[in-house]
C-alpha positions in Angstrom: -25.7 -64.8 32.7 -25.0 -61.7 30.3 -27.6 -60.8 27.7 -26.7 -62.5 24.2 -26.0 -59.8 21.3 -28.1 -60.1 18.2 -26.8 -59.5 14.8 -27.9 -56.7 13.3 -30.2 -57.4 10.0 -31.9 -56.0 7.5 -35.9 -57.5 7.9 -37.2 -59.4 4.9 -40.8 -59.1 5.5 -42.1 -55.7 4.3 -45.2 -55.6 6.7 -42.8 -56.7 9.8 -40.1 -54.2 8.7 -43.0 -51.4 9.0 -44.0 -52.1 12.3 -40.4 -52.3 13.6 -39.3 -49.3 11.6 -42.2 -47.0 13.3 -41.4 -48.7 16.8 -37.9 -48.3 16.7 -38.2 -44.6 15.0 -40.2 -43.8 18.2 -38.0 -45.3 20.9 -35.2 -43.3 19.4 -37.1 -40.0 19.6 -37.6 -40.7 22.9 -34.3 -41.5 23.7 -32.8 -38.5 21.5 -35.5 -36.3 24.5 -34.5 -37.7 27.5 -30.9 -36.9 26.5 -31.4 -33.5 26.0 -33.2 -33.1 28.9 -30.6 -35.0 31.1 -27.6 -32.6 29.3 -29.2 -29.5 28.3 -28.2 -30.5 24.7 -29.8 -29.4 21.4 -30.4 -32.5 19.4 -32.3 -33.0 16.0 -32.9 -35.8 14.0 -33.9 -36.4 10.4 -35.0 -39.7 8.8 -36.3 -40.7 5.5 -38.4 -43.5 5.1 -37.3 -46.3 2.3 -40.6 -44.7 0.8 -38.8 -41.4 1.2 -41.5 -39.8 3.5 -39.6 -37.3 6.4 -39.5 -38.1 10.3 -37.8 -35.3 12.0 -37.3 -34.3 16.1 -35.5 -31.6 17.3 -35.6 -29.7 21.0 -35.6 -26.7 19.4 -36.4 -25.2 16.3 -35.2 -27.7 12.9 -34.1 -24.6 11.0 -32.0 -23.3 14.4 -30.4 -26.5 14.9 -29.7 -26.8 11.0 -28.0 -23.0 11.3 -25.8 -24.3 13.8 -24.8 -27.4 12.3 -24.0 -25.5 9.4 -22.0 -23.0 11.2 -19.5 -25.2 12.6 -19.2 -27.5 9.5 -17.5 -24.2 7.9 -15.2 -23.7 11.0 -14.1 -27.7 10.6 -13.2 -26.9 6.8 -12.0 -23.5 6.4 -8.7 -23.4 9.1 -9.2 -20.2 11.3 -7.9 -17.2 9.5 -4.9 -15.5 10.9 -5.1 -13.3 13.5 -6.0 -9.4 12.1 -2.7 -7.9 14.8 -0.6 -11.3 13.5 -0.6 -9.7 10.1 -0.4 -6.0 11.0 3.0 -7.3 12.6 3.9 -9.1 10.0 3.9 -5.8 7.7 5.4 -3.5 10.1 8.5 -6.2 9.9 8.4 -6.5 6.4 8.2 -2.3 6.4 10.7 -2.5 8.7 13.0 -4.3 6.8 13.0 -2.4 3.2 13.8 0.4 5.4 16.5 -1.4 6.5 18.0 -2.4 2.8 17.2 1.2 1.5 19.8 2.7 4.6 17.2 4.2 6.9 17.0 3.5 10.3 20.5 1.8 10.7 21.2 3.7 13.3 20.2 1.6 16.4 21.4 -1.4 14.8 24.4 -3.3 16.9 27.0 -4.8 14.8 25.5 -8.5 14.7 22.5 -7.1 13.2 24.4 -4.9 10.6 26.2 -7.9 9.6 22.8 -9.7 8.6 21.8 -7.0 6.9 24.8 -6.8 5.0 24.7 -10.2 3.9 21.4 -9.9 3.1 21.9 -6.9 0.9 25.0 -8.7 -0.8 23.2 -12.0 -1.9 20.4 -9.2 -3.1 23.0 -7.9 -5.2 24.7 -10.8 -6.3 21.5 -12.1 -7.6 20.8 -8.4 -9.4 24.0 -9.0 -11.0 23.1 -12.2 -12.4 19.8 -11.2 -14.1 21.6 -8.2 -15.6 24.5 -10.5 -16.9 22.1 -12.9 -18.3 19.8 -10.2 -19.7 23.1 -8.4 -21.3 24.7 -11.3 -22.6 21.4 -12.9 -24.5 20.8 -9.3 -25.6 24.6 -9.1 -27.3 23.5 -12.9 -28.7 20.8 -11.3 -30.4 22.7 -8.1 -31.8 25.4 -10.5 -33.3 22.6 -12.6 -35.0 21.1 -9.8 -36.2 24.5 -8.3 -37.5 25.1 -11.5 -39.5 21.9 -11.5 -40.8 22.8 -8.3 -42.0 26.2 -9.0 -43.4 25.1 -11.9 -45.2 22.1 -9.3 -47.3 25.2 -6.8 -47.7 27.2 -9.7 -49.5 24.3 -10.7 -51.6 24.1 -7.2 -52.9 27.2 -6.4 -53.0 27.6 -9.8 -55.3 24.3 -8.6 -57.5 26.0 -4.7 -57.9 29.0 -6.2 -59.4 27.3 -8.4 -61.7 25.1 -5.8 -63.1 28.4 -3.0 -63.0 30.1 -5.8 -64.8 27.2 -6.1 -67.6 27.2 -2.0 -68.1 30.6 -1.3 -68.9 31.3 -0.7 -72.3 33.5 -2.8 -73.7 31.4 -5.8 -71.8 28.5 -4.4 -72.8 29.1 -4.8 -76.4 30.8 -8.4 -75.6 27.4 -9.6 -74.0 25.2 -8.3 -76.7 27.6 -9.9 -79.5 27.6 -13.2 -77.4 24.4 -13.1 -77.5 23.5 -12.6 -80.9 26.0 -15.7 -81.7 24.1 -18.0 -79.8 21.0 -16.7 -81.3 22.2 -16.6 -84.5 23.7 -20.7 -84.3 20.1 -21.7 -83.3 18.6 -19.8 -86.0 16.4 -17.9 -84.1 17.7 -14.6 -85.6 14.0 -13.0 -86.2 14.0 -12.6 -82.1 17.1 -11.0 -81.5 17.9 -8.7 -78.7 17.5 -4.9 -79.2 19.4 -2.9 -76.4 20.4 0.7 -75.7 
């Protein structure tokens, strides 16, 4: 007959939870020894009380252990950096290659690889072209802004020139002033009348 499994509990009595808590902290110390002795392994264990006092066991030195553990934890969450001679290859291509689009070093090239660089260098271009075009064209949408902006003050004083060349010629001149001391005049307000010239 096979031994019956118990569930596990928490245990309600505070004096029988004591006992058991310092009886079982024991038993797995010793258990937590005889497996590093059995596998030449370097185990350490912490526990806090529910009074929050520290147990601790460890085959070696805590802090050692501790140092290790911390060690590896880093490894686990920061993936391994590339290789140092990965990335010097990766810049010697990358060298390699402007010195390719500039026209050096061509010359051991067969034709499939010239063809790749030529399409290479032509999609480069095409996309040059496109950032000029774009740059040119909203640069020519500003200029014509700006030229109506100045068309439009040009009218205004072209409008206010004529007025005031219309009011200083003679014959106007003397029309205005006449008008004016009509009005003036009709409202009886002759005591305030205009002086000019």
């Amino acid at each position: 007959m096979g031994r019956r499994r118990i569930q596990i509990q928490r245990i309600e009595d505070a004096k029988k939870r004591h006992v058991a808590f310092s009886k079982r902290r024991m038993g797995l110390f010793k258990k937590a020894h005889d497996f590093s002795v059995k596998f030449e392994a370097q185990v350490g264990i912490i526990v806090f009380s529910l009074s929050g006092r520290l147990y601790q066991f460890s085959t070696s030195r805590m802090e050692e252990i501790l140092s290790k553990y911390r060690e590896s934890s880093d490894d686990l969450q920061n993936p391994a950096k590339p290789d140092i001679n990965d990335l010097k290859e990766h810049v010697e291509k990358l060298h390699l290659e402007c010195r390719l689009m500039i026209g050096l070093d061509i010359e051991n090239l067969d034709i499939n690889e010239l063809q790749v660089l030529q399409s290479k260098m032509t999609g480069g271009l095409a996309s040059i072209k496109k950032k000029k075009e774009k740059m040119l064209t909203n640069q020519l949408e500003k200029s014509k802004l700006q030229e109506q902006r100045v068309l439009e003050e040009n009218r205004a004083l072209n409008k206010q020139l004529m007025e005031l060349q219309s009011i200083m010629m003679p014959g106007k001149r003397e029309r205005f002033l006449n008008d004016f001391r009509s009005k003036h005049a009709e409202s009886g307000d002759m005591g305030s009348s205009l002086h000019l010239g």
